[in-house]
C-alpha positions as CSV (number, residue, x, y, z in Angstrom):
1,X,0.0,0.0,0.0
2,X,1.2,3.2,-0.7
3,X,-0.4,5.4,1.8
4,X,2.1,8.1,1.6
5,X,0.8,8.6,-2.2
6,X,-2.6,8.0,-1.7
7,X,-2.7,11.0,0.8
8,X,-0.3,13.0,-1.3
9,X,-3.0,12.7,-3.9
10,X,-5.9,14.0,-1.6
11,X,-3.7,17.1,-0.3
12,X,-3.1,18.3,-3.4
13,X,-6.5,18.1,-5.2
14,X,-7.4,19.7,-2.3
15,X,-5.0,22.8,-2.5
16,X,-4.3,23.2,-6.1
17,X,-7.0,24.5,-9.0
18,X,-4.3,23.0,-11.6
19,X,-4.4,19.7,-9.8
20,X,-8.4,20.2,-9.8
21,X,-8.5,21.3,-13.1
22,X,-6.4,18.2,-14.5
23,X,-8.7,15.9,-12.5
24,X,-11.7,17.2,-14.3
25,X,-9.8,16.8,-17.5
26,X,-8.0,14.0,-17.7
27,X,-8.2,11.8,-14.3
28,X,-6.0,8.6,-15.4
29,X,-3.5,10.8,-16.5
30,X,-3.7,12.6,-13.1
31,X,-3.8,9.5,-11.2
32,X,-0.2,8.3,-13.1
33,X,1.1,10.9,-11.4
34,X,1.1,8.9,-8.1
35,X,2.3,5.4,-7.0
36,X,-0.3,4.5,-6.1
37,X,-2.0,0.6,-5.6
38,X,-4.9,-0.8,-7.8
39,X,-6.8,-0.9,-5.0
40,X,-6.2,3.0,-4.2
41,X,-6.0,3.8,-7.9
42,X,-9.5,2.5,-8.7
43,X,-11.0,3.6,-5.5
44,X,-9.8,7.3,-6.4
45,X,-11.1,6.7,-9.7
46,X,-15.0,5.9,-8.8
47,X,-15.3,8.4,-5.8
48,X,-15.3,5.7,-3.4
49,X,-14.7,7.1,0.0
50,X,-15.4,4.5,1.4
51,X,-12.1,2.3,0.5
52,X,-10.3,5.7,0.8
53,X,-11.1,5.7,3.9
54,X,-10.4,2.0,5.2
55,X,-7.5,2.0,3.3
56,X,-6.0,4.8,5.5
57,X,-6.7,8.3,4.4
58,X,-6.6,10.9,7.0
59,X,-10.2,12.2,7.6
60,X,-9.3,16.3,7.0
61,X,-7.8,15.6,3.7
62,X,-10.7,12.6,2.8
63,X,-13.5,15.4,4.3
64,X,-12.1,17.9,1.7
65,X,-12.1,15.3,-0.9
66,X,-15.5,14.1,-0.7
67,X,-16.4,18.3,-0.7
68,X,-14.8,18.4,-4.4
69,X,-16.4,15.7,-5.8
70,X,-19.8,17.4,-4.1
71,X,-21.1,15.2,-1.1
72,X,-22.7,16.2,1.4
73,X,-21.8,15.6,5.5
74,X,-24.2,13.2,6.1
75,X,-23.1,11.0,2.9
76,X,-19.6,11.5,3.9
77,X,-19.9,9.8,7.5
78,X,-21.9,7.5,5.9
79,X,-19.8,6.4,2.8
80,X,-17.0,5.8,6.0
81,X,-19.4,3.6,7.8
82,X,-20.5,1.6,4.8
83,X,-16.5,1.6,3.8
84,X,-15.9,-0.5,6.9
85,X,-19.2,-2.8,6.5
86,X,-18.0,-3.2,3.1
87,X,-14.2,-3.3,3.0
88,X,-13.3,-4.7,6.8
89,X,-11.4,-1.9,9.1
90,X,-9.2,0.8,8.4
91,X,-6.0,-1.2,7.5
92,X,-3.3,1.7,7.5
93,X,-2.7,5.1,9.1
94,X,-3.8,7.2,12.4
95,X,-7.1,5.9,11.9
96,X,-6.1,2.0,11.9
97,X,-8.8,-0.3,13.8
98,X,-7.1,-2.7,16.7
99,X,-10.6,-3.7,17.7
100,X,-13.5,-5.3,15.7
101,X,-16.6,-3.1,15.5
102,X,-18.3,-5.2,18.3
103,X,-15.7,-5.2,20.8
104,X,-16.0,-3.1,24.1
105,X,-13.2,0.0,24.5
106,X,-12.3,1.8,27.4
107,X,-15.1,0.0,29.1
108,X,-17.8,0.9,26.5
């Protein structure tokens, strides 16, 4: 996994019209760009945050994402949740799962 470029990716759409402007035009070409996974490539590809997120994606960069491509707060949080349900638990990054959804934390 390359979660280094996968982030790198969301940052810059993020800060940069040109990168935001080559997206719109010409995504692939974009997306070769990055070293990025097939996994991250395709998931970048079809808007799904989802993946993005259970594959490691810090939320601040993934929330400003999911603004570009025009979703809304309440579909954001739940693309995440149905990214997990879907995809199994965040596998990389700050946001990495060490419990199973069911499993008590700190008592709760």
């Amino acid at each position: 996994m390359s979660l280094y470029q996968l982030q790198k990716f969301l940052f810059d759409i993020n800060r940069d019209p040109g990168v935001q402007g080559r997206y719109r035009a010409d995504l692939e070409g974009l997306l070769d760009r990055y070293e990025l996974t097939s996994e991250e490539r395709s998931a970048l590809a079809t808007g799904d945050i989802g993946l993005i997120y259970v594959l490691g994606a810090n939320g601040q960069l993934l929330m400003h994402y999911a603004a570009f491509l025009g979703m809304s707060w309440p579909d954001y949080i739940r693309a995440m949740r149905e990214g997990i349900a879907q995809h199994g638990p965040v596998r990389a990054g700050i946001y990495a799962m060490t419990t199973q959804l069911e499993d008590k934390v700190a008592g709760v």
